[in-house]
C-alpha positions as a LaTeX table, in Angstrom:
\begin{tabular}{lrrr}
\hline
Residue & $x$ (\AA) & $y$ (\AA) & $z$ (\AA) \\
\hline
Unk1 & 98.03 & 115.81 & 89.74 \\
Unk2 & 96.17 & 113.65 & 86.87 \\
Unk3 & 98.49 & 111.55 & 84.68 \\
Unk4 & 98.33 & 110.11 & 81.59 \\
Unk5 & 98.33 & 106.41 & 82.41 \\
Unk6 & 95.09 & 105.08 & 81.18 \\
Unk7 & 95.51 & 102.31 & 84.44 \\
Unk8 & 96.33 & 105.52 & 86.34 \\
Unk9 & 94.26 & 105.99 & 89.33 \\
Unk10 & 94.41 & 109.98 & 88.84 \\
Unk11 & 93.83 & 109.49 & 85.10 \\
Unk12 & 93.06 & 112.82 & 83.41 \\
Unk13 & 90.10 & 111.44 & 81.38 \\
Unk14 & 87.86 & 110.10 & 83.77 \\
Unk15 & 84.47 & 110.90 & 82.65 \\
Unk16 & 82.67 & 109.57 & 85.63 \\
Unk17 & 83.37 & 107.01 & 88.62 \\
Unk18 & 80.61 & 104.54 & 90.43 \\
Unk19 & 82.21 & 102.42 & 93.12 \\
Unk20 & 84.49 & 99.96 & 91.42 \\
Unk21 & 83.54 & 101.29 & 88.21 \\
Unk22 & 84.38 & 104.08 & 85.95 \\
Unk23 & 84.25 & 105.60 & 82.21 \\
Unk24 & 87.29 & 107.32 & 80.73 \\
Unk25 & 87.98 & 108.50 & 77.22 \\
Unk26 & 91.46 & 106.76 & 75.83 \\
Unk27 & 93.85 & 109.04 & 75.31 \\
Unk28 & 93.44 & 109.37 & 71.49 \\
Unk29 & 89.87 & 110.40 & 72.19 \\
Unk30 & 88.76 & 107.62 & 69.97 \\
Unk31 & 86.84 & 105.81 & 72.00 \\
Unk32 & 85.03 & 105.01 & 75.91 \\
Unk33 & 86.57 & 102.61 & 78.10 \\
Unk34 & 84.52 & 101.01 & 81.45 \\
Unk35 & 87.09 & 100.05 & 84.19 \\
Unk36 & 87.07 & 98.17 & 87.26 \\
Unk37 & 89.37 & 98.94 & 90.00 \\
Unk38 & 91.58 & 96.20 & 91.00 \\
Unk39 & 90.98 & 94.77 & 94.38 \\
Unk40 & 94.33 & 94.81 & 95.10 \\
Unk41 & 96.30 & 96.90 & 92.72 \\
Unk42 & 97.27 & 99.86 & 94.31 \\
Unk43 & 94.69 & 102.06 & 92.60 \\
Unk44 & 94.84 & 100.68 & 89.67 \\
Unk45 & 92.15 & 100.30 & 86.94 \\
Unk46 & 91.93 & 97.56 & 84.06 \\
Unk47 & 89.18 & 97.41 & 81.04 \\
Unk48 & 86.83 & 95.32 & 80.39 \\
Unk49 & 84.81 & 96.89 & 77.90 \\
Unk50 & 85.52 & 99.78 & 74.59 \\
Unk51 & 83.16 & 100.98 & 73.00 \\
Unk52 & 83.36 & 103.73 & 70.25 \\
Unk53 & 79.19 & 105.07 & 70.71 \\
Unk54 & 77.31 & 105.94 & 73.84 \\
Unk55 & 74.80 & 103.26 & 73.24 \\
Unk56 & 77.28 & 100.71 & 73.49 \\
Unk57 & 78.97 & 101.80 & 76.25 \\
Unk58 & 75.89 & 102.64 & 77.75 \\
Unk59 & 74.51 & 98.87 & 77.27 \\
Unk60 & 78.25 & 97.28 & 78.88 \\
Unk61 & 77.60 & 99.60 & 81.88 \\
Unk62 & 74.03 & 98.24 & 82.78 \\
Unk63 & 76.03 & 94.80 & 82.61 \\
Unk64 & 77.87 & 95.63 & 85.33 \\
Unk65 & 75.66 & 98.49 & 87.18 \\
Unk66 & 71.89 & 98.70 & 87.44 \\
Unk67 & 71.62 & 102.55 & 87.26 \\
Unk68 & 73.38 & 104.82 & 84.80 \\
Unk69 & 74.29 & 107.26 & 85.73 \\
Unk70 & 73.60 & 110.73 & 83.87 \\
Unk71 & 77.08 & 111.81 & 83.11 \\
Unk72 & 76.73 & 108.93 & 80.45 \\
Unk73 & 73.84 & 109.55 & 79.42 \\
Unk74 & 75.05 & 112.88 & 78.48 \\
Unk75 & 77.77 & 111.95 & 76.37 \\
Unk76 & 77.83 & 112.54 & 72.35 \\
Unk77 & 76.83 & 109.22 & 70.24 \\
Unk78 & 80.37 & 109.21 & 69.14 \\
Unk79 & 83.17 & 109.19 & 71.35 \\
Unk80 & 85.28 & 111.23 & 68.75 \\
Unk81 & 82.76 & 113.63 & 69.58 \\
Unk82 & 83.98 & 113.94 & 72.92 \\
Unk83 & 86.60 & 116.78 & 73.33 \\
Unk84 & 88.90 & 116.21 & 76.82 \\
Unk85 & 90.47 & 119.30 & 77.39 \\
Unk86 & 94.21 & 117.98 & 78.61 \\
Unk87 & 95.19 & 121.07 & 79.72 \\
Unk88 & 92.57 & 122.63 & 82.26 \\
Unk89 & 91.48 & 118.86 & 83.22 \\
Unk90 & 87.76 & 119.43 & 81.61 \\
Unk91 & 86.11 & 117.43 & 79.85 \\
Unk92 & 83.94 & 118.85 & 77.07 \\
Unk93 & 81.66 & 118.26 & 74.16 \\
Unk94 & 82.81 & 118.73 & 70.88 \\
Unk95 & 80.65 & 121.62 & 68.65 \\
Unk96 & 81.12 & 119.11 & 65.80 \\
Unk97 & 78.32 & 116.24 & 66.66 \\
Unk98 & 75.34 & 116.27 & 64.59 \\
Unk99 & 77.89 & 117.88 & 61.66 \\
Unk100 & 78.03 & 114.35 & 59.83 \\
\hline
\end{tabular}
């Protein structure tokens, strides 16, 4: 069961996870957050980077991992953009990008 806890190790909005590193989406869908596990936290995940683009978040990640990874690279420019469907546990892409 994923919970809501943006710490949470089972975190709903997880876009993608790399070793000790991961994306997720806040939970406002506002904006990306990169993670890194705790070594010894029980699970648990604290930030070290927001970024409200791709590019940005994109540029943080290559400061802390040489490859990125294509589930990033996929993302829309804006992480509004981003849709996380809460219910089903998808993720999705919003219809709306390139609307502006």
């Amino acid at each position: 069961m994923s919970e809501q806890h943006e710490t949470s190790d089972s975190y709903h909005g997880e876009i993608v996870r790399r070793g000790s590193h991961r994306v997720i989406i806040c939970r406002d869908g506002i904006q990306y957050i990169i993670q890194s596990q705790r070594i010894s936290g029980g699970g648990r995940w604290d930030a070290f980077g927001y970024c409200a683009t791709r590019e940005g978040l994109i540029h943080l990640w290559r400061g802390s991992e040489s490859v990125v990874p294509p589930e990033l690279e996929a993302l829309p420019d804006q992480a509004r953009l981003y849709s996380p469907n809460w219910q089903t546990g998808s993720l999705e892409h919003s219809s709306q990008e390139g609307a502006e």
